[in-house]
C-alpha positions as a Python dict, from the first residue, in 0.01 Angstrom:
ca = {
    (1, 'X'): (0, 0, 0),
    (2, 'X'): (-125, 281, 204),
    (3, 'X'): (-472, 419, 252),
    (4, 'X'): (-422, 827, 264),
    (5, 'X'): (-728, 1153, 259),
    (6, 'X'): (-767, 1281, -95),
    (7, 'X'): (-652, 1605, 31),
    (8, 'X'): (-342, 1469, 148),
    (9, 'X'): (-246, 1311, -177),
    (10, 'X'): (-145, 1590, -355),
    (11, 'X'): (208, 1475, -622),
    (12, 'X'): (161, 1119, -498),
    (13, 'X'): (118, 831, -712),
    (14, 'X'): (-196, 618, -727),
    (15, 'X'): (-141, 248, -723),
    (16, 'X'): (-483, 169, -842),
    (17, 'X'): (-727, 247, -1094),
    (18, 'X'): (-1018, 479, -989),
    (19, 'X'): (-1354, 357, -1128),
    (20, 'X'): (-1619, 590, -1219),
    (21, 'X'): (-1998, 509, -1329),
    (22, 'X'): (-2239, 826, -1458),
    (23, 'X'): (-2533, 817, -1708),
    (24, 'X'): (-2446, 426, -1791),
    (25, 'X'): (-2101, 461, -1824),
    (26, 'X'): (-1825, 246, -1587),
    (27, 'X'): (-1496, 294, -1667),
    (28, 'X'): (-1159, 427, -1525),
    (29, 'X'): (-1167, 799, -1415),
    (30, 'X'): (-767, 822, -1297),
    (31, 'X'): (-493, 508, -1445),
    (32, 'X'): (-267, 312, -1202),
    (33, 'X'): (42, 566, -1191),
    (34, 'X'): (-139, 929, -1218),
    (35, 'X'): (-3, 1191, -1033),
    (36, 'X'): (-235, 1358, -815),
    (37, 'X'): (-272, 1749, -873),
    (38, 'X'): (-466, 1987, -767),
    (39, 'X'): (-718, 1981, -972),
    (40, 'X'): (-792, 1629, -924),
    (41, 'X'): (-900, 1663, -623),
    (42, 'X'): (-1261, 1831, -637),
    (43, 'X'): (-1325, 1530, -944),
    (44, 'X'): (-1204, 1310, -698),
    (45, 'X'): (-1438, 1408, -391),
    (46, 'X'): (-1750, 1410, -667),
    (47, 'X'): (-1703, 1050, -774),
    (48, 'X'): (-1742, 951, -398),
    (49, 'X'): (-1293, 907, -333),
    (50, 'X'): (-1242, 1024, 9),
    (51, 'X'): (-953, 819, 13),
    (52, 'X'): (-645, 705, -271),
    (53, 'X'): (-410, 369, -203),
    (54, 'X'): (-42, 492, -235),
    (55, 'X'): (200, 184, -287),
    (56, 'X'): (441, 96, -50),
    (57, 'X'): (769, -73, -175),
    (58, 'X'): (914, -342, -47),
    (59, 'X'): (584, -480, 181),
    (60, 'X'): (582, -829, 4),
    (61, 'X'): (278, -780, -173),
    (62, 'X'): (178, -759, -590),
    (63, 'X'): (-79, -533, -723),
    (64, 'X'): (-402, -633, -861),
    (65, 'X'): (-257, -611, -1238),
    (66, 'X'): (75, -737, -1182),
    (67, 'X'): (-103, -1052, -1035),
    (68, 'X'): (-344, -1074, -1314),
    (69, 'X'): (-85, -1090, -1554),
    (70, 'X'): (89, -1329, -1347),
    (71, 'X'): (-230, -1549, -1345),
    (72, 'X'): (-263, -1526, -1705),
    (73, 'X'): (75, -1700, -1760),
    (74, 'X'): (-48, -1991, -1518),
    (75, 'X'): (-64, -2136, -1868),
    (76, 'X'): (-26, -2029, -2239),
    (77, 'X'): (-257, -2166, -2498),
    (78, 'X'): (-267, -2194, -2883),
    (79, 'X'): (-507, -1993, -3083),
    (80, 'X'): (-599, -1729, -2806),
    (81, 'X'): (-485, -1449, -2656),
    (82, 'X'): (-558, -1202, -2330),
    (83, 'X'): (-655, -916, -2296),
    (84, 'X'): (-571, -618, -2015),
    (85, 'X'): (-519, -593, -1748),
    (86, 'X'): (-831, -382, -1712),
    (87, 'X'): (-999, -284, -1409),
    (88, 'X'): (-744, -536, -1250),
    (89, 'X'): (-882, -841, -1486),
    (90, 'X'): (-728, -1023, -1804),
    (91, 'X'): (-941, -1137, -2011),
    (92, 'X'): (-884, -1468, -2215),
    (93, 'X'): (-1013, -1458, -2638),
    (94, 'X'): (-1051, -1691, -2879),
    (95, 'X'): (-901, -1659, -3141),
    (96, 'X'): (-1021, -1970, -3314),
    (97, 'X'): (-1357, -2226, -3321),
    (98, 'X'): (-1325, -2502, -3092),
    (99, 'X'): (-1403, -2650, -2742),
    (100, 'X'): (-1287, -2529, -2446),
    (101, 'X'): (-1191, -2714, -2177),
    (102, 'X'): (-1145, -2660, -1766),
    (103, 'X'): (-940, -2871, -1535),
    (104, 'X'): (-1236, -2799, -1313),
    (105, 'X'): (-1040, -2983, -985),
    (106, 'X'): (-735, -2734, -1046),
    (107, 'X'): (-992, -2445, -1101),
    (108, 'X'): (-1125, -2538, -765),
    (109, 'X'): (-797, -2541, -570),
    (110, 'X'): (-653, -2200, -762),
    (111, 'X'): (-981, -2029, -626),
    (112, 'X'): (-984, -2182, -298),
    (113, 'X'): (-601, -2006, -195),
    (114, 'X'): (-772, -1694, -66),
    (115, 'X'): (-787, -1371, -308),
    (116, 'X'): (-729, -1519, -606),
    (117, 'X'): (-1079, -1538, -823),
    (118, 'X'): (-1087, -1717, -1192),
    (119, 'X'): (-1395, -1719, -1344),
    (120, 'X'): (-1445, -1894, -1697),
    (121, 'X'): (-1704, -2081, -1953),
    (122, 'X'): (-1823, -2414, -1830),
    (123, 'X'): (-1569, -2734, -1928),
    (124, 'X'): (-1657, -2881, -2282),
    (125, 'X'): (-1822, -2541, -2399),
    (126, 'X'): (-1795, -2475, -2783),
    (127, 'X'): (-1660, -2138, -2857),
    (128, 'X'): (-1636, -1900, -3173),
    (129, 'X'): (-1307, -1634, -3239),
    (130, 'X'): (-1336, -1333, -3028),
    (131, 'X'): (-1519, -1492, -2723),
    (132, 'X'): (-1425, -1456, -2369),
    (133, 'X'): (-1317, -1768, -2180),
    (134, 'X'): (-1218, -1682, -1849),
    (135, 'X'): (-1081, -1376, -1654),
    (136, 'X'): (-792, -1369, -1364),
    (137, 'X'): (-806, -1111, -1073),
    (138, 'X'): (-793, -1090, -719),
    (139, 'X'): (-1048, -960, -506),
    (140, 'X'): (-845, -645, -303),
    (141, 'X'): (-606, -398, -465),
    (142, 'X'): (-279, -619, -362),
    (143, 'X'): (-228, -961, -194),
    (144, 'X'): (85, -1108, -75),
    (145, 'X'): (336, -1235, -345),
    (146, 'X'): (303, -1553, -128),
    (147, 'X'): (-58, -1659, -299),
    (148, 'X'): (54, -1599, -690),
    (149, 'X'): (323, -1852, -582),
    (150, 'X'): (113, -2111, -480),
    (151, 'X'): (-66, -2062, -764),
    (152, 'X'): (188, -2129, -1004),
    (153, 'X'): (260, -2428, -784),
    (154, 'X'): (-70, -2559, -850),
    (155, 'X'): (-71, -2516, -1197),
    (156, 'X'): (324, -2711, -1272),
    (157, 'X'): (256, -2960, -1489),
    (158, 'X'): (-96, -2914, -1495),
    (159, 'X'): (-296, -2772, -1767),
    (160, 'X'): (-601, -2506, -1643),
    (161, 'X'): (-756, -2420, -1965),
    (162, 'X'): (-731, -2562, -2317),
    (163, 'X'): (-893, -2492, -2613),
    (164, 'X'): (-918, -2761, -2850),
    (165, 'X'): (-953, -2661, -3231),
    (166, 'X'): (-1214, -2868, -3439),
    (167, 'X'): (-1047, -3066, -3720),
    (168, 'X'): (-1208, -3217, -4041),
    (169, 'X'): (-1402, -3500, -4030),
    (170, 'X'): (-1499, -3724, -4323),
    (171, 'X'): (-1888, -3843, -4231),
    (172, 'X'): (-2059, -4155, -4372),
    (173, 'X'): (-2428, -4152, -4316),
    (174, 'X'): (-2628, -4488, -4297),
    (175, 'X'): (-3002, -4433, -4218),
    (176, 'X'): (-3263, -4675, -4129),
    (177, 'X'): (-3586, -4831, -4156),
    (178, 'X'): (-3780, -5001, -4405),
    (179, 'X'): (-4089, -4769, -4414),
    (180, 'X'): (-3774, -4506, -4534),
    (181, 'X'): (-3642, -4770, -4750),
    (182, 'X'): (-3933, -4898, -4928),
    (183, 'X'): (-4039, -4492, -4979),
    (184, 'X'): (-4404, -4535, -4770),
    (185, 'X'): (-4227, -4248, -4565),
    (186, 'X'): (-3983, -3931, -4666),
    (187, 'X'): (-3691, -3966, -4526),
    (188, 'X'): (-3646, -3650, -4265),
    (189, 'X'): (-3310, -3746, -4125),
    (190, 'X'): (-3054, -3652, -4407),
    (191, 'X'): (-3120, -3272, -4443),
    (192, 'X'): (-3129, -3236, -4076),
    (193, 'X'): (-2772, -3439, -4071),
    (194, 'X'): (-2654, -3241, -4345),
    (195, 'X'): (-2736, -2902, -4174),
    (196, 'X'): (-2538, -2961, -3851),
    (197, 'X'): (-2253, -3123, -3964),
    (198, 'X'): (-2221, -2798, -4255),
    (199, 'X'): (-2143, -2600, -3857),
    (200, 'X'): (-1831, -2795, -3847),
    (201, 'X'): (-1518, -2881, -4079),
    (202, 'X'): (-1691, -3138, -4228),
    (203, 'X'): (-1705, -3351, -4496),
    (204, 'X'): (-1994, -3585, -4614),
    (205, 'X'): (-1869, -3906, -4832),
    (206, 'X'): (-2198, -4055, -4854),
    (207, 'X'): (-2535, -4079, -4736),
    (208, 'X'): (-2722, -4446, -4776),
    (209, 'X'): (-3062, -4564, -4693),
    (210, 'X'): (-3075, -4939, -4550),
    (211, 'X'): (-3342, -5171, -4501),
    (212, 'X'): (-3423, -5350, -4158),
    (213, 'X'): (-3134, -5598, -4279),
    (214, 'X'): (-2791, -5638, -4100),
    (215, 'X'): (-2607, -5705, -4374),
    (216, 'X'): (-2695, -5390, -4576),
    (217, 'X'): (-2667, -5194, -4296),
    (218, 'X'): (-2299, -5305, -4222),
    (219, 'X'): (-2223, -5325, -4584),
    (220, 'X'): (-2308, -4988, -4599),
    (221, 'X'): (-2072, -4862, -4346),
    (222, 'X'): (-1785, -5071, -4495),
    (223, 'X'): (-1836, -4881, -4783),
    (224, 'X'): (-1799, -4548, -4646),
    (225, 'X'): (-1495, -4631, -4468),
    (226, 'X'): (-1345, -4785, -4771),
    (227, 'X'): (-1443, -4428, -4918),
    (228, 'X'): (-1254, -4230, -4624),
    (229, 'X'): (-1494, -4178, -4382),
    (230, 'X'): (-1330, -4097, -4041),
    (231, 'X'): (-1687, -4036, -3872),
    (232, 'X'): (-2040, -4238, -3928),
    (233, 'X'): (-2316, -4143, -3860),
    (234, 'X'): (-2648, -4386, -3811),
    (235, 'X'): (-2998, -4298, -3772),
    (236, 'X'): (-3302, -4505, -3665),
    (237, 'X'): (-3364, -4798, -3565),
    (238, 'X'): (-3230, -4705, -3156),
    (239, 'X'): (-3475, -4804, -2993),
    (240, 'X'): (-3499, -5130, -2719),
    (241, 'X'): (-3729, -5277, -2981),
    (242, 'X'): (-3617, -5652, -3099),
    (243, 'X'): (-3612, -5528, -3458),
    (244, 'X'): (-3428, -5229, -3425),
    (245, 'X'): (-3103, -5326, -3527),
    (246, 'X'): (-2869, -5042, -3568),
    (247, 'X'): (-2686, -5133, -3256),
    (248, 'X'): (-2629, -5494, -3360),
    (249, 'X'): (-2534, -5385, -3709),
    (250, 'X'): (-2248, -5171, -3478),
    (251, 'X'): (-2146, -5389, -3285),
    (252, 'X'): (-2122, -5682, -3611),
    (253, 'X'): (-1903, -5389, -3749),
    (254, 'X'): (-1642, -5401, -3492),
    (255, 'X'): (-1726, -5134, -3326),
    (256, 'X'): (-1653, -5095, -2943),
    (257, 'X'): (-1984, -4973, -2768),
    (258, 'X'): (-1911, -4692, -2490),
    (259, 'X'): (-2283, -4612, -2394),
    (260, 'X'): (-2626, -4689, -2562),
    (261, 'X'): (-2820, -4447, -2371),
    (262, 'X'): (-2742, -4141, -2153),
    (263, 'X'): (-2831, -3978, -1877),
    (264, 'X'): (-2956, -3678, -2079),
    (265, 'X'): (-3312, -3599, -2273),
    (266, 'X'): (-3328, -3544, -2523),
    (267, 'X'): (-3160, -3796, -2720),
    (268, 'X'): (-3216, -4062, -2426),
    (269, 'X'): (-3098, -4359, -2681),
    (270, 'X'): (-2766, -4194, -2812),
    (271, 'X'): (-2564, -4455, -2877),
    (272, 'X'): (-2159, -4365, -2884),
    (273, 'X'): (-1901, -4621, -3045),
    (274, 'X'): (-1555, -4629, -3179),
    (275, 'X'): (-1427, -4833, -3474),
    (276, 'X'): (-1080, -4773, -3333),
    (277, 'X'): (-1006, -4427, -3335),
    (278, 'X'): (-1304, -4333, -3582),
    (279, 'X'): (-1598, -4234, -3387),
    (280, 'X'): (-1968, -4404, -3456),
    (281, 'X'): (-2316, -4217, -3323),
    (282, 'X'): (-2624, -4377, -3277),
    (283, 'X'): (-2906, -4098, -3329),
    (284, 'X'): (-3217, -4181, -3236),
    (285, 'X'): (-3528, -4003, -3383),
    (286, 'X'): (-3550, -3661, -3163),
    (287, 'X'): (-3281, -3542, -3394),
    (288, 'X'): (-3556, -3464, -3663),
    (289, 'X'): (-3816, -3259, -3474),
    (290, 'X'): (-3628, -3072, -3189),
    (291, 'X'): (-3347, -2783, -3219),
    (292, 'X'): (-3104, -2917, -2997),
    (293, 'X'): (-3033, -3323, -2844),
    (294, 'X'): (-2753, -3517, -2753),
    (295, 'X'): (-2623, -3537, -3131),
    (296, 'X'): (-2554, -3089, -3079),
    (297, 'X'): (-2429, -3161, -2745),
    (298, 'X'): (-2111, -3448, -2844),
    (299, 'X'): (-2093, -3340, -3191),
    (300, 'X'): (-1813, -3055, -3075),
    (301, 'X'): (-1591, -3305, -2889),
    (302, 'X'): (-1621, -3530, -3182),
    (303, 'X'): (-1475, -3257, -3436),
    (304, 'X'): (-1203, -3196, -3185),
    (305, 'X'): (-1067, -3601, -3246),
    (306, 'X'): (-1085, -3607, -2815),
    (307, 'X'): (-1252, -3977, -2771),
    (308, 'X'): (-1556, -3942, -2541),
    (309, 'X'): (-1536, -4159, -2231),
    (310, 'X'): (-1795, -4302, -2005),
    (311, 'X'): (-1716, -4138, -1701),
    (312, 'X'): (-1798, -3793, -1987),
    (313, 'X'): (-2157, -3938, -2077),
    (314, 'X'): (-2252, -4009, -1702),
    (315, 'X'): (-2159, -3672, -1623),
    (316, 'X'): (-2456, -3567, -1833),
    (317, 'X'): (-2668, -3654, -1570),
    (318, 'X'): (-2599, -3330, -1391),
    (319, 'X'): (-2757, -3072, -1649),
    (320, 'X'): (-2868, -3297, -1883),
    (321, 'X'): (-3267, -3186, -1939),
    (322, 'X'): (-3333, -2985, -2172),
    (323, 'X'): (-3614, -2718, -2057),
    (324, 'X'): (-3771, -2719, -2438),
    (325, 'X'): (-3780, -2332, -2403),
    (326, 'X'): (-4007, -2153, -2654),
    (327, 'X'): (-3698, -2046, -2865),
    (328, 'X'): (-3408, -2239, -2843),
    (329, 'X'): (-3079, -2079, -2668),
    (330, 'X'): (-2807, -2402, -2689),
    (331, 'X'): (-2551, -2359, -2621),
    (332, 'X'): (-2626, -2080, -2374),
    (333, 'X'): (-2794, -2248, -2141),
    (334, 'X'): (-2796, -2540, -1876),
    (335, 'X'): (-2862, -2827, -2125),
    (336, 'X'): (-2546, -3087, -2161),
    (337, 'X'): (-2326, -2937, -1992),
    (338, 'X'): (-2113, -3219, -1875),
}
């Protein structure tokens, strides 16, 4: 690529898209590949061009859409597709709801190589068809050849970006307490239940109301599985209290425990648990009164079947207070992202 006067560019070939921005708009003035004519030239001199980039064959470098496409075939993933290149960029879509995810050590190393920039949603961010994910470029007009390569290198074997499409769940719902039990309180925590799990494929086989008493509460459980529940859900009762019992009534289940608590508010007591490969959630009580806790945050990764680990929850730690705005923005914002 060569830098040459306007003037001088007269039948050559741009190599590079010409950006112009006027009463709010930004946008391409000349394409990659337009012939330069006469009348170009004063349009040219307006927007501020005093110079064009001519390619050069043969100098061991790739233009800035020739890499981007390049970068977009790093990897190829089900249910989305790019966009561009534009401007240089392509864009990654959705095309269906899920998770995304970010092999955030690989994004590290791929933007550390020199001109090379990736940009993308955070790792474990839920997405909806027709968002954008992430965008390849490079910072100049070209780079050498040398850098997509070691790219690509980077990325054998290795998996940058997923998106990971929710599946249908079957829920069973056990609440508990015996002020809800006995009726001296209405019961809050069903239609708040039912309303977020109706965001996701989901399924509800049963909802049941336990007393303080192990038995019924595992009995109850049982009985949802036995029904085809693939999910459960408890409520109350998740406290550090003696008599709170939900967590006993897990663990009498046969459920392994991953984490009663997290480093996240709020939903402080979360409890997470898996019945072999059927995932169990403690929710403790600031599910009822506030738009968004831990229950919104691991609820996506649940309807994607990917088992939550410990080393996932501790990560909360980094992100995980919620500011309580005054109108609630989750998931576009800072809270659980992990």
């Amino acid at each position: 690529m060569k830098k040459i006067k306007v003037e001088d560019a007269l039948g050559m070939t741009l190599c590079h898209d010409v950006t112009e921005m006027r009463d709010g708009f930004k946008g391409p003035a000349f394409r990659r590949g337009h012939v330069i004519t006469e009348a170009d030239i004063p349009k040219l001199l307006d927007i501020g061009k005093k110079t064009v980039f001519i390619w050069e064959e043969n100098a061991g470098e790739l233009h800035e859409e020739d890499c981007a496409r390049r970068l977009a075939a790093l990897n190829t993933i089900p249910d989305t597709h790019y966009i561009g290149p534009s401007e240089g960029k392509m864009m990654l879509i959705a095309d269906t709801r899920g998770m995304f995810r970010v092999d955030t050590v690989l994004l590290k190393e791929i933007n550390s190589i020199g001109d090379i920039t990736i940009t993308s949603l955070p790792d474990h961010y839920p997405v909806e068809p027709g968002m954008k994910m992430a965008s390849m470029r490079i910072v100049p007009l070209v780079t050498k050849e040398e850098q997509i390569i070691r790219a690509e290198e980077l990325c054998c074997g290795r998996k940058l970006f997923d998106l990971r499409p929710y599946q249908t769940k079957k829920a069973g719902i056990i609440i508990t307490g015996s002020e809800v039990y006995s009726g001296r309180i209405k019961d809050k925590f069903e239609p708040v239940m039912r309303a977020k799990l109706a965001a996701y494929p989901s399924e509800i086989v049963g909802v049941t109301i336990c007393d303080d008493d192990l038995s019924m509460i595992v009995d109850a459980a049982k009985t949802h599985l036995k029904n085809g529940a693939d999910f459960l859900v408890f409520t109350g009762g998740m406290s550090v209290d003696p008599d709170d019992l939900t967590p006993t009534a897990i663990r009498a289940l046969g459920a392994e425990i991953i984490t009663h608590g997290v480093p996240a508010q709020p939903g402080n007591m979360t409890l997470v648990a898996y019945l072999g490969d059927i995932p169990v959630l403690g929710v403790p009580g600031a599910a009822i009164s506030l738009p968004a806790t831990m229950f919104d945050v691991l609820l996506p990764q649940i309807f994607t079947g990917d088992k939550l680990e410990k080393t996932d929850l501790i990560r909360l730690g980094d992100g995980g207070l919620c500011q309580f705005c005054s109108q609630c923005h989750f998931p576009n914002c800072t809270f659980g992202r992990y």
